[in-house]
C-alpha positions as CSV (number, residue, x, y, z in Angstrom):
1,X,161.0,165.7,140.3
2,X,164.6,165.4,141.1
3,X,166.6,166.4,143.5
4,X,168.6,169.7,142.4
5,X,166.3,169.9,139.1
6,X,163.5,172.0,140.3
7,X,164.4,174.5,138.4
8,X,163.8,172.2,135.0
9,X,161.0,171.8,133.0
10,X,159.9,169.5,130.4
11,X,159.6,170.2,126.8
12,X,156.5,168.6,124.6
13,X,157.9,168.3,121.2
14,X,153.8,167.5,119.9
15,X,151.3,170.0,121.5
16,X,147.7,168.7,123.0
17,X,146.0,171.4,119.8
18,X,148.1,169.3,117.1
19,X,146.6,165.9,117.6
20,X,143.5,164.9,115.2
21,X,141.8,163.9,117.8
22,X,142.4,166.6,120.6
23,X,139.0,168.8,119.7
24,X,136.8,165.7,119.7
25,X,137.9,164.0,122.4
26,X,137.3,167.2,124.4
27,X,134.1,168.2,123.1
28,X,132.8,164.5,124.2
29,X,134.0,164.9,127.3
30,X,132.2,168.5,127.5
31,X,129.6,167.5,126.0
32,X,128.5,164.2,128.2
33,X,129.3,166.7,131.3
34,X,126.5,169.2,130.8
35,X,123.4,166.8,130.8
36,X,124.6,165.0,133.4
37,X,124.3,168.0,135.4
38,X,121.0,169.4,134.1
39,X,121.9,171.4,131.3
40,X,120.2,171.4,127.6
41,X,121.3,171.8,124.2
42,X,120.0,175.2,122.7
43,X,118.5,173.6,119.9
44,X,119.0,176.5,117.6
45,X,122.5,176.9,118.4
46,X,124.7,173.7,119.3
47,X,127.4,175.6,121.2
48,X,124.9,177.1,123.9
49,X,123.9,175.3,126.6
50,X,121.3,176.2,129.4
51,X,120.2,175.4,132.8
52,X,117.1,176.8,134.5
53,X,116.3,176.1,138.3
54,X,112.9,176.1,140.0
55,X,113.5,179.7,141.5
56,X,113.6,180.9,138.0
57,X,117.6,181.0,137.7
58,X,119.5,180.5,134.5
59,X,123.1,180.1,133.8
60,X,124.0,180.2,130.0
61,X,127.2,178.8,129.1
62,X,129.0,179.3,125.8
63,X,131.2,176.6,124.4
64,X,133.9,178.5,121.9
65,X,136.7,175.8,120.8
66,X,138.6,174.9,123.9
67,X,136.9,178.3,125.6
68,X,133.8,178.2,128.0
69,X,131.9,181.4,127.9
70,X,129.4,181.6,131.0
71,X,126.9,183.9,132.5
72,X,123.6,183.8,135.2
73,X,121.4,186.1,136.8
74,X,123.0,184.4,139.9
75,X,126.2,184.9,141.7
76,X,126.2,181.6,143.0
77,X,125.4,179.6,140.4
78,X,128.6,181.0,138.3
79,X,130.6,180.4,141.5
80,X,129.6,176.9,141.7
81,X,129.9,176.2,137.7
82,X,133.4,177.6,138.1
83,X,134.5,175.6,140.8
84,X,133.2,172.6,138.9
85,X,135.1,173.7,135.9
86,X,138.3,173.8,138.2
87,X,138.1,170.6,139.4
């Protein structure tokens, strides 16, 4: 950023949802993060993918174009999916 320019943004004449390869290069990316970190692949329905913890916890999360869909029966677990997400 310059000085005195703050103010200023920058214009993309070609948005990220444009390019061929935009979708598959971020459903790769999405898709190598889940099993990494213990989720499987709803074999019945590609999109879903599930993780289930000793204590009997489940967090279900919802992959929807460039949209993640996500819900548990425990606060904590969406907290810490969420930060993840974030970072």
């Amino acid at each position: 950023m310059k000085r005195g320019q703050k103010n200023k943004v920058y214009k993309l004449n070609k948005t990220l949802y444009s390019l061929k390869q935009a979708s598959k290069a971020y459903y790769t990316r999405i898709d190598s993060y889940f099993p990494e970190n213990g989720f499987h692949k709803c074999p019945y329905e590609h999109i879903l993918y599930i993780k289930t913890t000793s204590s009997g916890d489940i967090i279900i999360v919802c992959l929807y174009m460039d949209d993640l869909i996500f819900t548990s029966n425990n606060l904590w677990l969406m907290i810490k999916f969420k930060e993840a997400m974030i970072a």
